[in-house]
C-alpha positions as CSV (number, residue, x, y, z in Angstrom):
1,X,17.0,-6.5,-4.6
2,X,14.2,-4.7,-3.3
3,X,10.6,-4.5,-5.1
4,X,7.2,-2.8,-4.9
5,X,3.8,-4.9,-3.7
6,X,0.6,-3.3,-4.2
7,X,-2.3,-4.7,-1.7
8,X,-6.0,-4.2,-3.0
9,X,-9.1,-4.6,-1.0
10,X,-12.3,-3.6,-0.6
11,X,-13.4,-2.1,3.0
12,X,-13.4,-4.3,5.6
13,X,-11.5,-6.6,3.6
14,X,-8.9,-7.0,5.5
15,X,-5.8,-5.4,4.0
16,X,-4.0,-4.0,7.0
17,X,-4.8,-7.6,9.0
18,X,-2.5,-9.4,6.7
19,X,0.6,-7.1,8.1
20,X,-0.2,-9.0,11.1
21,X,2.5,-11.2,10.3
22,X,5.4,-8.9,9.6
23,X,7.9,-7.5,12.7
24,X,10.1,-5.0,13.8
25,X,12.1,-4.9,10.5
26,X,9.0,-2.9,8.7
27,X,7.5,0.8,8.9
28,X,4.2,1.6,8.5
29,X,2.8,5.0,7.1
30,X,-0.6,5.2,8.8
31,X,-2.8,7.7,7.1
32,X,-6.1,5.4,6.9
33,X,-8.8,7.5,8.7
34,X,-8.4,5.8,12.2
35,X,-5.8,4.8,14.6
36,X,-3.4,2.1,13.4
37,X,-3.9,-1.4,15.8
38,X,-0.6,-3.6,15.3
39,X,3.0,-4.0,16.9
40,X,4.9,-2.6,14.8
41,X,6.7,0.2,14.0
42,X,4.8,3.0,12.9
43,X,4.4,6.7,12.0
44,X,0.4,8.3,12.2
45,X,-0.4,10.6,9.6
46,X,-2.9,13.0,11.6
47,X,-3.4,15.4,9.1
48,X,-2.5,15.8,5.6
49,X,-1.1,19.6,4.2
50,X,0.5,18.9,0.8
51,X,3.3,16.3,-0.3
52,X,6.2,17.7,0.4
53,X,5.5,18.0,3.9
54,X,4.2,14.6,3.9
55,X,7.2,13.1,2.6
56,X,9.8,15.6,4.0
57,X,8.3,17.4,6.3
58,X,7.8,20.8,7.1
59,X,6.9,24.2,9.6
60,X,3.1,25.2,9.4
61,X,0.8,27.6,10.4
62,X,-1.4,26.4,13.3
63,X,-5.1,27.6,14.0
64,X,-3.1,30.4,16.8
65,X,-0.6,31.4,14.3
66,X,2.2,29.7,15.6
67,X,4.5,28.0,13.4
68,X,4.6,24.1,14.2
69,X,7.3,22.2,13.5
70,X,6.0,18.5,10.9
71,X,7.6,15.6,10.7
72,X,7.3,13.8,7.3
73,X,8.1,10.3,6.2
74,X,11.6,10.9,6.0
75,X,12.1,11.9,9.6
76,X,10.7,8.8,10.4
77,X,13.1,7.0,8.9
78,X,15.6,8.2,10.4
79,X,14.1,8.3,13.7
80,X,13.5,4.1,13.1
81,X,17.1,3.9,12.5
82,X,18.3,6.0,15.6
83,X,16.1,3.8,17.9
84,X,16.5,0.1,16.2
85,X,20.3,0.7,14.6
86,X,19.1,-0.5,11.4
87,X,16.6,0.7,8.5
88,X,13.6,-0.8,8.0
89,X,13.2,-3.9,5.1
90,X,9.5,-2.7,4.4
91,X,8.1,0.2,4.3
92,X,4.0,0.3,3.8
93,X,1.4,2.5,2.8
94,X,-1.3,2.1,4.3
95,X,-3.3,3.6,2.6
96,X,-2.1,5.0,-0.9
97,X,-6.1,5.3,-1.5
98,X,-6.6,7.9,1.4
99,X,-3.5,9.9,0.4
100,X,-4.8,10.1,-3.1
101,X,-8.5,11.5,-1.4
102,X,-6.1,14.1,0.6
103,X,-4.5,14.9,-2.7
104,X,-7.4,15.5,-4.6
105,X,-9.7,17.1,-1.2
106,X,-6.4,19.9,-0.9
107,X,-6.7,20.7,-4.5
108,X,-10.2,21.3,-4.6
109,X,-10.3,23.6,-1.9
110,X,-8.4,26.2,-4.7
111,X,-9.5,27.9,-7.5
112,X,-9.8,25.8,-10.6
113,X,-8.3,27.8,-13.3
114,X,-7.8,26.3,-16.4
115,X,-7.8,22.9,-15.0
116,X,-5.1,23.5,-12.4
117,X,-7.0,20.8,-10.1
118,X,-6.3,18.5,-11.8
119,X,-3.0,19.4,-13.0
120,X,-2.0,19.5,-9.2
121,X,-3.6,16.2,-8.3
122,X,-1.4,15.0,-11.2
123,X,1.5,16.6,-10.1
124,X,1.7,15.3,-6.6
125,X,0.7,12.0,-7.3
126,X,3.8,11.6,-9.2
127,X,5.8,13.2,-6.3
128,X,4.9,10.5,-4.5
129,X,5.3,7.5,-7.3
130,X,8.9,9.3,-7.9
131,X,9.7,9.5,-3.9
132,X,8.8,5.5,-3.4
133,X,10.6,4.7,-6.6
134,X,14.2,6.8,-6.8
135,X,14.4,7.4,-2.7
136,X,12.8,3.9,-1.6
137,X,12.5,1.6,-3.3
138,X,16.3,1.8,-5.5
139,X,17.8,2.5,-2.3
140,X,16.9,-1.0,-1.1
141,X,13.6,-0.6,1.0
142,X,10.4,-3.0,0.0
143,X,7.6,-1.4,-1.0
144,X,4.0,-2.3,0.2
145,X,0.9,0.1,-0.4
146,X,-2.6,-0.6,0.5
147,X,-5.4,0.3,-2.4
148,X,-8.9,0.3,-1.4
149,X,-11.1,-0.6,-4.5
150,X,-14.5,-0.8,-5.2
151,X,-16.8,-3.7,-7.2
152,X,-17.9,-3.1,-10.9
153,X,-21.6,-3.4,-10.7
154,X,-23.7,-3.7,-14.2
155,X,-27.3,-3.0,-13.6
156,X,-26.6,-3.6,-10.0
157,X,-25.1,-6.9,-10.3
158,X,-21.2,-7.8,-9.6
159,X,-19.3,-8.2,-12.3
160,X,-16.8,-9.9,-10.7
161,X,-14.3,-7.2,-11.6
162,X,-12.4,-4.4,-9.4
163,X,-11.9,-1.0,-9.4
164,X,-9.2,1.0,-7.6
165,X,-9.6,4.4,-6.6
166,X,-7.4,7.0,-9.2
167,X,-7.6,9.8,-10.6
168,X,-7.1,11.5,-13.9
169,X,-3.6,11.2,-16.1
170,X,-2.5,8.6,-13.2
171,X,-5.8,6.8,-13.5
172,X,-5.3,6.3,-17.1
173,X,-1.5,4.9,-16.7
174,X,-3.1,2.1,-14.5
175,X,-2.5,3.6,-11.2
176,X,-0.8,2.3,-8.6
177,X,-1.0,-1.0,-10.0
178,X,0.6,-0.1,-12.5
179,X,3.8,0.8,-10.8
180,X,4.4,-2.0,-8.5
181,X,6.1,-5.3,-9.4
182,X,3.6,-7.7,-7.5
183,X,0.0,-7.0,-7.1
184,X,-2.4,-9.2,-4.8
185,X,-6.0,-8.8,-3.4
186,X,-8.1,-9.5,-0.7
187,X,-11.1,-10.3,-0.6
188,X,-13.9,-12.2,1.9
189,X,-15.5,-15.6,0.3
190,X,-18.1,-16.9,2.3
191,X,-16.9,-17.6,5.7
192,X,-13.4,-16.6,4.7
193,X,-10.7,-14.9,3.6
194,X,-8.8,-15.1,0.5
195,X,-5.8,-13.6,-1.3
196,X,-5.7,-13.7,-5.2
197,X,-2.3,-13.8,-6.8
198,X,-3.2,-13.7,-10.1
199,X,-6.4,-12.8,-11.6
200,X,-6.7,-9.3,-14.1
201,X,-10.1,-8.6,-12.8
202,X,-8.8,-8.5,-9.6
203,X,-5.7,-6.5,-9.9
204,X,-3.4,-9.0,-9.0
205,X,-0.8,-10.2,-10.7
206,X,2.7,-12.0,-9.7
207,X,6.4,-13.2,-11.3
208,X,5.9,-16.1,-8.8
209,X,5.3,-18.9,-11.0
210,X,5.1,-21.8,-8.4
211,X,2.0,-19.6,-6.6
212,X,-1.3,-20.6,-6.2
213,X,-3.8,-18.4,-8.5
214,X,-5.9,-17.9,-4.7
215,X,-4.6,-18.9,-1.0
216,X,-6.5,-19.0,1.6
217,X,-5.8,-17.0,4.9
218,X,-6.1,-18.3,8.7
219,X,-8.8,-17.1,10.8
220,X,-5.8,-16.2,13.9
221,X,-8.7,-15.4,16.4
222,X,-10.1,-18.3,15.5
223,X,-8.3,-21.1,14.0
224,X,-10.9,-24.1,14.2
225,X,-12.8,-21.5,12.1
226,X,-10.1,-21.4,9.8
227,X,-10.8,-23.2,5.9
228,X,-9.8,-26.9,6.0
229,X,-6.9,-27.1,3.5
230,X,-6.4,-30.1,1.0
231,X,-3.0,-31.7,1.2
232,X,-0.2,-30.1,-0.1
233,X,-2.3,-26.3,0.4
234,X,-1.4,-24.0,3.2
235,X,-2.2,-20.4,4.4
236,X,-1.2,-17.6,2.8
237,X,1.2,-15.4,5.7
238,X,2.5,-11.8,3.9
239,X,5.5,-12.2,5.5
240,X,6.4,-15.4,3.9
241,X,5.5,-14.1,0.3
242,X,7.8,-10.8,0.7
243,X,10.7,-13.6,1.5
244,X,9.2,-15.4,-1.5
245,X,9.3,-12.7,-3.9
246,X,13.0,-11.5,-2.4
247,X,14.1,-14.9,-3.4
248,X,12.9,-14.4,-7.3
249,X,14.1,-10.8,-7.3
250,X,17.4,-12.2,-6.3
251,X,17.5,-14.7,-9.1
252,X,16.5,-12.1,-11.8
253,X,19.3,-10.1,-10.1
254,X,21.7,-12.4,-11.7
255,X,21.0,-11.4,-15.1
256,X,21.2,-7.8,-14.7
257,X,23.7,-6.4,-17.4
């Protein structure tokens, strides 16, 4: 049973590292404002023109007036199968944030009449919810997206709570957070880095009840820099948790009627 698994962050954080430990059997939809550094299988999003071409691709105009032929996500799919003989397990989103600032940037360049902006930024936004939900994600593919959020500051002072980048209706329904059925975050303590499972101010939440509220991650570059562990702790790895949460989908699976 496949699921959704939103990952937050805030720049720098480290959201796209932790993919580090997933293979061949994922995809990744780079559209994150600079080139996309890991093994793995992977699509670049150079330049965003609306969703449908994003998704499904398209012909467009180019600065000559020639018509140029787009690829979109679902070409890419297919493309992953012809070369690997398989589908991916995972597909991520990396990042759902930037696609969001493409949505809203494309809408603004048009007249606003009568609030079309916003009803366009609406509109696609939930092309894209729909497309991960009814052509992904129920058709067996894991999905991971990649939110960049920001810190709550009162009077210039954290207030330990996060804040993802959304906009309007889709802001108000809770996002992208609000659509997936994991959440983590991570975020830079000190000398390290952590993920949080379960904490509301940080937008994560799990159905793993055997979790750790915050695991630590290991510093791969270098690992005597990592944080000592206590017995009984150890390192939170992404690719272990998707198996984890596979596992639990599987047993809820059981009492589907």
């Amino acid at each position: 049973m496949s699921f959704k698994l939103n990952i937050s962050g805030v720049a720098g954080a480290g959201k796209t590292s932790l993919l580090a430990s997933l293979g061949a059997d994922t995809f990744v939809i780079s559209r994150d404002s600079k080139k996309f550094g890991l093994p793995i299988p992977h699509m670049l999003v150079d330049t965003y023109y609306d969703m449908d071409t994003l998704l499904y691709g398209g012909e467009i105009q180019d600065e000559e007036g020639n018509t140029v032929a787009i690829d979109g996500v679902m070409d890419k799919i297919e493309a992953y199968h012809a070369k690997f003989g398989k589908y991916p397990k995972n597909i991520v989103w990396d990042s759902v944030s930037q696609i969001s600032m493409d949505i809203i940037d494309v809408a603004s360049q048009k007249p606003d009449s009568w609030g079309s902006q916003g009803k366009e930024v609406t509109a696609e936004l939930a092309k894209l919810t729909k497309f991960l939900h009814e052509e992904l994600e129920l058709n067996g593919f894991n999905i991971i997206t990649l939110n960049h959020v920001t810190e709550e500051k009162s009077e210039g002072t954290p207030t330990g709570k996060l804040i993802a980048f959304d906009q309007g209706k889709f802001a108000a329904k809770g996002g992208f957070y609000a659509t997936v059925n994991e959440a983590i975050t991570v975020a830079v303590e000190g000398n390290h880095r952590v993920v949080y499972t379960r904490d509301i101010k940080k937008l994560a939440r799990t159905t793993l009840a055997d979790t750790p509220d915050k695991m630590y991650v290991e510093d791969l570059v270098h690992p005597d820099k990592s944080k000592k562990l206590k017995p009984g702790e150890e390192y939170f790895t992404l690719a272990k948790y998707i198996d984890m949460i596979e596992a639990n989908q599987q047993d809820v699976e059981e009492f589907k009627l």
